[in-house]
N, C-alpha and C positions, 0 to 999 in steps of 0.2 A: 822752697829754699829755706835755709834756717839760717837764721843768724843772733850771734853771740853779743852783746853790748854790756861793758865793763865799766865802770864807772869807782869813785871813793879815792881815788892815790894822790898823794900829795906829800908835802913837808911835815914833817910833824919834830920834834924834840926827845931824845931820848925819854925811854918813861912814859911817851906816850900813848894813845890812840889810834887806832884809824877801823873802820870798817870799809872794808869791797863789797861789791855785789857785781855781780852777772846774769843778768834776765837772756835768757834763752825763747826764742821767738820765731814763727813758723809754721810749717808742718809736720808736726813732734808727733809721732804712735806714742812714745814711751819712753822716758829717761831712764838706763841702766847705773848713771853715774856722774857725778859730779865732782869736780874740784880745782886744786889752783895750787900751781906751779910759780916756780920764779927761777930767774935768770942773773945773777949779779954778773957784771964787769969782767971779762975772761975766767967766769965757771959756767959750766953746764948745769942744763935748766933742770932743775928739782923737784923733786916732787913735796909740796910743803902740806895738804891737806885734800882729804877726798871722804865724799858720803854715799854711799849705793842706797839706790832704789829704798831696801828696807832701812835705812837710817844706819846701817853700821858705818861706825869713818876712822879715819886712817889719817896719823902726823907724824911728819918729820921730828925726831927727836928732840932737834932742836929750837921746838916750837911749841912742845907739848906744855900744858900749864900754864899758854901765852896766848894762843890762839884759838877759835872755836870754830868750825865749820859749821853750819845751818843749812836748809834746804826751805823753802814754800813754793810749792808748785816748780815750775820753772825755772827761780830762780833762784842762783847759791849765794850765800852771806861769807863772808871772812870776817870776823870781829879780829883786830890784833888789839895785845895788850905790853904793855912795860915791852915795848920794842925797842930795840937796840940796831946801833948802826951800821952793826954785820946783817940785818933783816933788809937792809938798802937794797932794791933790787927789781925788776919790772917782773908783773906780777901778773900771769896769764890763766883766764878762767879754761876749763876743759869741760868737753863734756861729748859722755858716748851717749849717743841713741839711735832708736830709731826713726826713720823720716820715711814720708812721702818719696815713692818713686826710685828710692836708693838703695832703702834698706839701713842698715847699720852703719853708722857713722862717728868719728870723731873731730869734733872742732875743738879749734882753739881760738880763745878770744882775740882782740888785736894788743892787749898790753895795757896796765895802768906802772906808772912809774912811784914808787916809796922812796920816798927817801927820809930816812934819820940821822939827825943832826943839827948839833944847838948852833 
């Protein structure tokens, strides 16, 4: 079995900080993919940042120049930066791989909650 554990979300103030992380743990052959979506308050969930196996990654427009995606081993990094309070939003790690017994898989984390605002 694998499981996802998320961790970093909290209050923070316009302008500020916050890093996520997601440790992925288990029975992993091989991680195809990483990254982390989010959900605000009657929108659908987004796709805000991802990094494949070879390190190439992929952001949400509106997050580019604010945010960084990272990878070690296992587990994925979010740095956010000069966040604002349209980034308010619960913030779910993803990841494809594959596992023991199943084969190919996608999880999602269980949710960290952001919220920005002074």
């Amino acid at each position: 079995q694998v499981q996802l554990v998320e961790s970093g979300g909290g209050l923070v103030q316009p302008g500020g900080s916050l890093r996520l992380s997601c440790a992925a743990s288990g029975n992993i052959f091989s991680i195809y993919a990483m990254g982390w979506y989010r959900q605000a308050p009657g929108k659908q969930r987004e796709l805000v940042a991802a990094i494949t196996s070879g390190g190439n990654t992929n952001y949400a427009d509106s997050v580019k120049g604010r945010f960084t995606i990272s990878r070690d081993k296992n587990t994925v990094y979010l740095q956010m930066n000069s966040l604002k309070p349209e980034d308010t939003a619960v913030y779910y790690c993803n990841v494809e791989a594959v596992v023991a017994t199943t084969g190919y898989v996608r999880l999602w984390g269980q949710g960290t909650l952001v919220t920005v605002s002074s």
